[in-house]
ZAVO-932172 format. One line per 2 residues: for each residue x, y, z of C-alpha. Coordinates in steps of 0.2 Angstrom, whole numbers. Layout:
<rs>
X/Y/Z  ...
</rs>
This chain:
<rs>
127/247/494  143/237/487
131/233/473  123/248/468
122/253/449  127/238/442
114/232/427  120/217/422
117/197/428  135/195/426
140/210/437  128/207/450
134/188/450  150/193/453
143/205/466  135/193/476
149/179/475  160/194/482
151/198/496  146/179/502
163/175/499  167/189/514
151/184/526  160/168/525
178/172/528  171/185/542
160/172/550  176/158/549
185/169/557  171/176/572
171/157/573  191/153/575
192/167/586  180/159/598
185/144/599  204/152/604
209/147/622  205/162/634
213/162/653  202/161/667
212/157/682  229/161/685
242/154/699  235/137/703
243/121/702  231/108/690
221/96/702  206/87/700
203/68/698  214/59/685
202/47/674  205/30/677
191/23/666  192/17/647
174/26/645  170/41/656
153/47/659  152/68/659
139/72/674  123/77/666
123/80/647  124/63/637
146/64/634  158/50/636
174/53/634  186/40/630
204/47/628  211/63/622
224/63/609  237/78/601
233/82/582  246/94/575
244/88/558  232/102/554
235/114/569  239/109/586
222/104/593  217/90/609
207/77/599  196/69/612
188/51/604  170/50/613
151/47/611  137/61/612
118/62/609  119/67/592
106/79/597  106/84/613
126/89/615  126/107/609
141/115/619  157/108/627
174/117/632  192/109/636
198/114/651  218/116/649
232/119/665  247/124/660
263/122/670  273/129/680
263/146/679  249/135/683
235/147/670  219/138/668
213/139/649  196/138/643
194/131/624  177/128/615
177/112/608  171/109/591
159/94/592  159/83/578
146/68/577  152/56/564
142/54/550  141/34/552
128/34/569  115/24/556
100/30/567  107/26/584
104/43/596  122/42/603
136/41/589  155/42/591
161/60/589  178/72/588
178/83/601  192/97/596
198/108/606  212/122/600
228/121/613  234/138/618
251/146/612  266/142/623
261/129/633  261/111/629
246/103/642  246/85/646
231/85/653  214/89/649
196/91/658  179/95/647
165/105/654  149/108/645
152/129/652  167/137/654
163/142/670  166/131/686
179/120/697  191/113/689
197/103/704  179/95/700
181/88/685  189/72/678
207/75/671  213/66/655
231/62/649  232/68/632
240/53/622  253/55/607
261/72/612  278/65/611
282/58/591  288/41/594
296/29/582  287/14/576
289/0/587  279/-10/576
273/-13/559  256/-19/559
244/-17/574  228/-30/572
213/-18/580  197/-29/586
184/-21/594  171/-27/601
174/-44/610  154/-46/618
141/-58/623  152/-71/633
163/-75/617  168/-91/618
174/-96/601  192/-100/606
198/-110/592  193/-98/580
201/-84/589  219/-94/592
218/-99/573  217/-79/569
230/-75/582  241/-86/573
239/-83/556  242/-65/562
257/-66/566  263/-78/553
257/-62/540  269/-51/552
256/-45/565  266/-39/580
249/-33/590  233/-33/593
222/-24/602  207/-29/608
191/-19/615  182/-30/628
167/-30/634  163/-50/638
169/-66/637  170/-86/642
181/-90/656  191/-102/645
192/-86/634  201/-76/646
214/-89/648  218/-86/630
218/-70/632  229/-69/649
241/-82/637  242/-70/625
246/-53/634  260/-61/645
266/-63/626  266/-48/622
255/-51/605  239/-44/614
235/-26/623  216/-27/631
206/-12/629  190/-14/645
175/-9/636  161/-6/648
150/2/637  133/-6/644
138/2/661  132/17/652
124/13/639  111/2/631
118/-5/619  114/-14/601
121/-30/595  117/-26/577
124/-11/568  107/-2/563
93/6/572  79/-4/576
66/7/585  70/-4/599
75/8/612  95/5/611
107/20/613  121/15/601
124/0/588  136/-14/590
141/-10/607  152/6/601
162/-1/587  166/12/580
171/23/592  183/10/598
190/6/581  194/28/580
202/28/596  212/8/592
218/21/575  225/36/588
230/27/600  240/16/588
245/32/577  263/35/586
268/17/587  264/5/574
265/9/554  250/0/549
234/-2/559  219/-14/553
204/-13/556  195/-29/554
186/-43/567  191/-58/575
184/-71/562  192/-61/548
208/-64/540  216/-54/526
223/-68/515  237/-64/503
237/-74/488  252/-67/478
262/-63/492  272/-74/507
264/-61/519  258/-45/524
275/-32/524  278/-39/506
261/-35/500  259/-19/507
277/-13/500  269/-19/482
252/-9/484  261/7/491
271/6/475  258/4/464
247/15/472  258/31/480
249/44/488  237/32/495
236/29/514  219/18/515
219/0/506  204/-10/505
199/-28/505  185/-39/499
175/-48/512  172/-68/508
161/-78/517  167/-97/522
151/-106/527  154/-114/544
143/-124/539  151/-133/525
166/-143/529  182/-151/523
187/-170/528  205/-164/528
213/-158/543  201/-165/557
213/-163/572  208/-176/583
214/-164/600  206/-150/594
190/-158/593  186/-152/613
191/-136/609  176/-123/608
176/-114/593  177/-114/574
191/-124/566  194/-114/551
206/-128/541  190/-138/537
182/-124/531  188/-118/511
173/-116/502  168/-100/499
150/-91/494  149/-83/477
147/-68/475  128/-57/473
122/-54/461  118/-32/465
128/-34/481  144/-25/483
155/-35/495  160/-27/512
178/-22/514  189/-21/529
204/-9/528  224/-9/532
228/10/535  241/21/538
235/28/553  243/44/551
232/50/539  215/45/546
206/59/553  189/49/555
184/31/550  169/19/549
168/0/548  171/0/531
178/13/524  184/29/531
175/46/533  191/58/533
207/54/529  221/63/520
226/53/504  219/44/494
208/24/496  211/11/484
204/-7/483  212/-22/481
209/-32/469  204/-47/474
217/-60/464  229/-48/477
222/-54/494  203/-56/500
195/-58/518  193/-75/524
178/-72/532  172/-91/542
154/-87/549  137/-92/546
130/-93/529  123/-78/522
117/-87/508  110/-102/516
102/-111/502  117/-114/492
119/-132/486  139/-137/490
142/-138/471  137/-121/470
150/-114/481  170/-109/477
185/-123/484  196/-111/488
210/-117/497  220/-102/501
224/-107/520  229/-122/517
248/-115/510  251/-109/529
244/-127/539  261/-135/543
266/-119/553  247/-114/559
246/-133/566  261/-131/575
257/-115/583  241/-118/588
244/-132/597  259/-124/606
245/-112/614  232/-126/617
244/-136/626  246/-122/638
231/-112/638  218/-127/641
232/-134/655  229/-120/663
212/-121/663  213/-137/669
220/-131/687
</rs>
């Protein structure tokens, strides 16, 4: 025995921290080894059926896949976004073809469920896969065995394997537009005060919306402001419209969120220096700065080494409007006219605020809702004299006389330009909707 004739506490201490600290490098590396790329077919040329879904269902064993993404920031690794059965979805493998010697590689995937599933039996997951040595795929094909036809099996792109420079500095990601939205002014009022804080895009998961919704939209993409993500998730799924479980038989909360928000960050990570992660109703308000590049320079300078920046959520009542700013032509308009709406709920007492996030997306390995789960770097929150989230919903404290609540006015310092472009897009979007 390693251990033999030692007497003391100390010594056997040491002796059993020495030889766990070995299991546990020998283990790490039985398991690294595994998980390396092995060839099983030579001399073919890579077939099968490319994808041409934004959620793909693997046959018989509860996967999705949404899209596969290069990682090199660790080791270079296929990062594949999708959602599992947290329970069920034991083993997977990537399936590589490498050209022009056209060898097949077999990886097994590590299979990461995210921490955030909150009850729900599928959750968004990191499916990993190791790439082999002196090939560069740009394709991809999972299997739950490493044995079978690969001419069978959906084929993948594998997004972000070429660096790009950013063609963009902040990237708006919204996921998911559901149940028939049809708050229109709302959404053009956000889209707006987007870009006057320097959003150059936004993408949007979709799953459901109003006719007059998809004009917008339409308007919106042939811009160039908006890229559409389809988000059939109930073709797979049953979905939830709240974020917890409720015993209710549902598969996954809020139709996939946050599966859609990971893959908005990787698919965003190459091209845009900022992504943010917040929803359409929500507007990150800076209240020391003209607009979002100048406030972000000033919190990477006070906070360096920081990649994820965090902001308070503050609800507007709906309910409770402002005289000012009743805009006779917008009164036919579906939707939520944000202008009217400045008073804001005080905070809870014992309640911490939700936060929404601007991160670099770079350093996010996994995120939730409202904070992320991995990153690399460090999170820090903004105080809230900095910026806050105008947040204009329902009441979540609906018993609130008016006097008790904050006039906070904050919006109104952008109405001359927010006037102005709105009704540049309502005078084209509803003519249209008109023919």
């Amino acid at each position: 025995m390693l251990c033999a004739g030692k007497k003391s506490y100390f010594a056997a201490a040491v002796c059993i921290i020495t030889v766990t600290s070995m299991l546990a490098v020998s283990y790490m590396r039985l398991q690294r080894i595994s998980h390396q790329p092995k060839v099983i077919q030579e001399g073919r040329r890579c077939r099968g059926q490319m994808a041409n879904s934004t959620i793909t269902a693997l046959k018989g064993n509860k996967t999705f896949i949404i899209s596969p993404y290069f990682d090199d920031r660790e080791s270079k690794v296929t990062r594949l976004i999708g959602i599992v059965h947290h329970e069920d979805v034991k083993q997977l493998y990537c399936w590589f073809c490498c050209q022009p010697n056209g060898k097949i590689y077999v990886s097994k995937a590590k299979i990461d469920v995210h921490s955030d599933r909150f009850g729900f039996p599928y959750g968004a997951a990191d499916i990993v896969c190791l790439e082999p040595e002196n090939c560069d795929p740009t394709h991809v094909s999972i299997h739950q065995s490493p044995h079978g036809n690969i001419d069978q099996l959906p084929r993948f792109e594998i997004k972000n394997r070429k660096a790009e420079t950013f063609s963009v500095d902040f990237t708006v990601c919204i996921s998911a537009m559901f149940g028939n939205y049809n708050n229109v002014l709302q959404f053009i009022q956000s889209m707006e005060m987007y870009k006057i804080l320097g959003v150059q895009k936004v993408v949007i998961y979709k799953n459901s919306c109003s006719h007059l919704m998809e004009k917008v939209l339409k308007f919106y993409v042939e811009e160039g402001t908006v890229e559409i993500i389809p988000w059939p998730i109930n073709s797979h799924l049953r979905v939830s419209s709240k974020w917890h479980f409720m015993q209710d038989g549902t598969h996954i909360g809020y139709y996939g969120q946050i599966t859609a928000l990971n893959d908005c960050i990787y698919r965003n990570m190459e091209r845009s220096k900022f992504v943010v992660l917040n929803d359409a109703d929500e507007i990150i308000l800076p209240l020391k700065h003209p607009n979002w590049k100048t406030m972000m320079n000033s919190l990477q300078e006070q906070n360096p080494g920081t990649s994820v920046f965090l902001f308070e959520n503050h609800i507007f009542p709906e309910t409770i409007s402002s005289h000012m700013f009743n805009i006779s032509s917008w009164n036919t308009v579906p939707g939520v006219n944000i202008l009217q709406h400045v008073y804001r709920e005080p905070d809870r007492k014992d309640v911490i605020n939700p936060k929404k996030m601007i991160v670099d997306p770079r350093k996010v390995i996994q995120t939730s809702v409202h904070s992320v789960l991995h990153a690399y770097g460090n999170s820090a929150n903004v105080p809230m004299d900095v910026a806050l989230i105008y947040h204009c919903r329902k009441a979540l404290q609906r018993d609130l006389p008016r006097e008790s609540l904050i006039r906070d006015t904050t919006l109104w310092r952008y109405n001359s330009s927010l006037i102005m472009n709105v009704n540049k897009v309502l005078s084209q979007t509803m003519l249209q909707a008109q023919k």
